[in-house]
N, C-alpha and C positions, 0 to 999 in steps of 0.2 A: 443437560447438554451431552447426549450420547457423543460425538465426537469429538470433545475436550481430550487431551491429554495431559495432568496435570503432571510438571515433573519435581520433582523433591530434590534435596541437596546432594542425595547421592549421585544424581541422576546426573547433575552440574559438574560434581567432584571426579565425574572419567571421564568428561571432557577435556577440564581443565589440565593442563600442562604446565605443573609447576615447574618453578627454577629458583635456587639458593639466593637469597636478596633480592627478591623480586614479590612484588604483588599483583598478581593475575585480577583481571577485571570480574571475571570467574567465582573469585575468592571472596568476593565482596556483595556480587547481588543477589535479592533477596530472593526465598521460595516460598511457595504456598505452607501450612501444617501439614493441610491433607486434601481430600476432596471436598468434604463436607464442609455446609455452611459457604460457599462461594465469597459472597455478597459481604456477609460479616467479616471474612477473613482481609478483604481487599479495603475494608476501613478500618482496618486495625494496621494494616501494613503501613513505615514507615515512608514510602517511594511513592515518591511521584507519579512516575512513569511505568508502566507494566505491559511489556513484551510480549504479543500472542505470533506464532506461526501460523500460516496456512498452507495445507500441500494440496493444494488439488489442478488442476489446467485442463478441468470441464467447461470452462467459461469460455476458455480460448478455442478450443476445438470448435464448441458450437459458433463460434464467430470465424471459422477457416482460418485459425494460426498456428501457427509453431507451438507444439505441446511443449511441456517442460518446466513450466512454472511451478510444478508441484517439487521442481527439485532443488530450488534455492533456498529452501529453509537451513537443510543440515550445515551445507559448508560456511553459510550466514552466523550459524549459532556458534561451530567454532572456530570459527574468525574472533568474532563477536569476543567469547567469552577468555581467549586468551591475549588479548592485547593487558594494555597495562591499569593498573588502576592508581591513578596521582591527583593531583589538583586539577588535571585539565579535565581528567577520564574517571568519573566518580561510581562504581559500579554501585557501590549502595542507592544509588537514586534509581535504581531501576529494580522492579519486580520481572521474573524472568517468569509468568504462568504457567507456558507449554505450548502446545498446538494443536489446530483442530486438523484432524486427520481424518480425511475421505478419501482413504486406502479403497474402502470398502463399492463406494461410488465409480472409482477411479475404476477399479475392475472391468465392471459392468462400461463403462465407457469405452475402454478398450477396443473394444467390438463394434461398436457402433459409428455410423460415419454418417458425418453431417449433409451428404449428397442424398442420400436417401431418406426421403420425408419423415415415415415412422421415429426412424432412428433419431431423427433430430430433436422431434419432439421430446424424445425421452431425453437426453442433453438437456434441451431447456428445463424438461420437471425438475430434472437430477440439481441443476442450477438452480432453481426454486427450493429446495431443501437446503442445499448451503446456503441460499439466503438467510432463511428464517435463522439456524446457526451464527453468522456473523452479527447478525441482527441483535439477537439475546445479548451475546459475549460484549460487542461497543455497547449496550443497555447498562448490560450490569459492574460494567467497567468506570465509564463517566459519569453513571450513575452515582458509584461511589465517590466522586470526587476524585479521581484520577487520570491521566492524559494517557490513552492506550499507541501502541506500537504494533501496527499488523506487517507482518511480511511473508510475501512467499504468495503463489496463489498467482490467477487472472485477475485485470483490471472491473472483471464484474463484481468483486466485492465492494467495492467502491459504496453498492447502492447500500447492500446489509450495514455498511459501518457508519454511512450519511444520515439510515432512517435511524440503527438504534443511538444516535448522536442526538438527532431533532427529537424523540423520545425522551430523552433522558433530561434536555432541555426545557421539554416543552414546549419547542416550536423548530420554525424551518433553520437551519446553519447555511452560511454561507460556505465557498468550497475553492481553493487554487490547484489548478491539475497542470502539474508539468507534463507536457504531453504531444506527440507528435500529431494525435489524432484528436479531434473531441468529444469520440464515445459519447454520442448525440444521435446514434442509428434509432429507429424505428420500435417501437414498444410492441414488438410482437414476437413476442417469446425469447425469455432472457438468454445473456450471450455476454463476451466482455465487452462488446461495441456499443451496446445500450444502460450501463448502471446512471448513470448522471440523466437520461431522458426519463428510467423509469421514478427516480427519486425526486426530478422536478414534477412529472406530470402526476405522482402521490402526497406531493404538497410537504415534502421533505426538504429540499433544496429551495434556495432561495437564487442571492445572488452566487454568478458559476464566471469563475475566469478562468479562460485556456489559455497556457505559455508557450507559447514557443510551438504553435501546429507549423506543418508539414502541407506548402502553395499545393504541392504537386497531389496529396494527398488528402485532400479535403474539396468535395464536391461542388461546383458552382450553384446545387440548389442550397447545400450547406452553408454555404458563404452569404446567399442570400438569406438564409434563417438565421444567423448569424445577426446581419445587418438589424433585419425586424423584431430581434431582442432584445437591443443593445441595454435597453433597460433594467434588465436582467442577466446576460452573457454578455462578456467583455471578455478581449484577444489580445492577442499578438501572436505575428509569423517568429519563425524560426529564420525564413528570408529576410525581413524587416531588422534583426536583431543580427544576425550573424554572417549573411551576404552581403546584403546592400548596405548594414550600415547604419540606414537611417534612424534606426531608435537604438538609446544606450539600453543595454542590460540593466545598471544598476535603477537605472531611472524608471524603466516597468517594472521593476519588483517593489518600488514606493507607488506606482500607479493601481498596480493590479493591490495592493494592502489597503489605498483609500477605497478601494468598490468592493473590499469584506471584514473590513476590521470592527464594522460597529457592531457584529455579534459571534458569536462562537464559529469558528472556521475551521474547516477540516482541511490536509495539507497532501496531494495526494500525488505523490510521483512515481513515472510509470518508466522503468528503465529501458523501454524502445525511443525515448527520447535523445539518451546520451550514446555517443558517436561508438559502432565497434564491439560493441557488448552483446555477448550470446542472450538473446529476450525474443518473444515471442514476435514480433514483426523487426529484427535487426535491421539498422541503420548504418551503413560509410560513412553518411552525414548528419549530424548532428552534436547538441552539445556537448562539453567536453565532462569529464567526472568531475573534476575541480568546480564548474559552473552551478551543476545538480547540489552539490555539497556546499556552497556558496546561496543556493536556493533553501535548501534546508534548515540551514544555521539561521540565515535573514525571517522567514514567515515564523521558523520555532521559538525563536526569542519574542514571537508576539504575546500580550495576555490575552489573547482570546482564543489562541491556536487549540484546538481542541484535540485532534489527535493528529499522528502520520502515519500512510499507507503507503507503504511501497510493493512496487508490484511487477509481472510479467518477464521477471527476471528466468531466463531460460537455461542454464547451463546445462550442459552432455554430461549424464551421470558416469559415462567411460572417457571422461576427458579429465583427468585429475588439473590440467591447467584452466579448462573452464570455472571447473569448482570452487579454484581455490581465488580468482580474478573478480568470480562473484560474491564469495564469502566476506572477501576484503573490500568491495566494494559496498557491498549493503552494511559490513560493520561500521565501517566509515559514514554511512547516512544515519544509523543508528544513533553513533554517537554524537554525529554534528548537533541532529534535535536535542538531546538530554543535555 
């Protein structure tokens, strides 16, 4: 996996920010040896849970959004790694891997703009290589017997961490996407608006529920394909839930558990869902942080929750306030799962 970055304890110990009577969450989770032997290293590790980043927001451009998701990894990690480590906050249950870094990718994207044809397609290839990358890493992660943690990145990884899940299984995983949108666009050349249509229609995905879409934002042929899967995709508005009223919150999140719990489920939340936050399609309306993190905790305490992805998270790398609103935010979903 040419773009793993595997990072070691030193790597951990200049983030961390000690203090005199205190145990940094930092201090406590685990690292790789080395590079070598991947697979073998990751069943031998004590932790559960094993942490990858991703920095790339090729996905999002080729789907015309807000770049920037390649920049939530950092402030995430040290967030992440200096909070506290107690009985509520157990850093030892997590292996902290590293990150796949499409610096390299990201360049070459720079330049290129999804309005013009050529360019686009190169987008999609480029998106087709970090496929196959996410793909391997959720492989050889759950593979092992462990419950991975991807962050950072567009909503198109979704499909590499769905297929190397259904892989590693041995069959289709069901899937909960908190999400404004249903990333159910059109299987013609990847993007972040299609990972969940290309992983149903490659026999990856099984049963798929969407929380909390966006009336205004999802298209009435949509709504109608919606309707003619029911068998398979199951919903709820975002209107339904937190305008009108008429369905409780807590009672769709036992709804949306009975239509994927009888097999290994991936958990995937896309922070243009929660109201106010710098992400790749921002929102004034939407759920609150506390609701996301109240979603988190509820599907992560299932036995069948297989991993979490969180995603699209955008901040302005010249906004030290952005950075540090998202750091703190994704640590806080981090930890709610583990």
């Amino acid at each position: 996996m040419p773009y793993l970055k595997v990072y070691n304890k030193a790597q951990v110990d200049a983030v961390v920010k000690k203090r005199k009577g205190e145990t940094k969450f930092g201090e406590r989770v685990l690292t790789l040896e080395s590079h070598q032997n991947l697979h073998e290293q990751l069943i031998r590790s004590d932790a559960k849970y094993v942490l990858v980043g991703i920095k790339e927001d090729i996905g999002v451009k080729a789907n015309l959004g807000r770049i920037g998701a390649a920049n939530a990894w950092e402030p995430t990690l040290a967030a992440l790694l200096n909070t506290q480590h107690n009985k509520y906050n157990k850093g030892s249950a997590l292996l902290l891997l590293g990150c796949l870094d499409f610096s390299e990718l990201q360049k070459e994207a720079k330049d290129l703009s999804p309005s013009i044809p050529e360019s686009l397609e190169r987008l999609y290839e480029s998106v087709a290589v970090i496929d196959k990358e996410v793909t391997q890493l959720s492989f050889e992660i759950i593979s092992a017997k462990k419950t991975p943690v991807f962050v950072g990145g567009g909503h198109n990884n979704a499909y590499g961490i769905i297929k190397g899940a259904a892989l590693a299984h041995n069959k289709r995983i069901n899937v909960i996407n908190f999400d404004a949108h249903t990333d159910l666009r059109a299987t013609s050349g990847r993007h972040s608006g299609n990972g969940f249509s290309y992983a149903m229609a490659e026999g990856f995905l099984k049963n798929y529920f969407v929380f909390g879409i966006h009336e205004n934002y999802t298209s009435k042929k949509l709504f109608e394909k919606l309707e003619a899967s029911a068998h398979q995709i199951q919903y709820n508005t975002f209107e339904e839930l937190e305008v009108d009223g008429v369905k409780s919150f807590d009672h769709q999140l036992h709804k949306a558990l009975d239509f994927i719990k009888k097999s290994p489920f991936g958990i995937e939340l896309d922070v243009d869902a929660i109201e106010n936050i710098p992400s790749s399609a921002r929102t004034p309306s939407g759920f609150s942080s506390t609701q996301a993190r109240k979603y988190v905790r509820f599907f992560g305490k299932q036995k069948n929750a297989a991993y979490l992805h969180i995603c699209e998270a955008a901040p302005d790398v010249n906004s030290p306030e952005e950075q540090h609103l998202i750091g703190k935010l994704l640590s806080y979903l981090i930890t709610d799962f583990i």
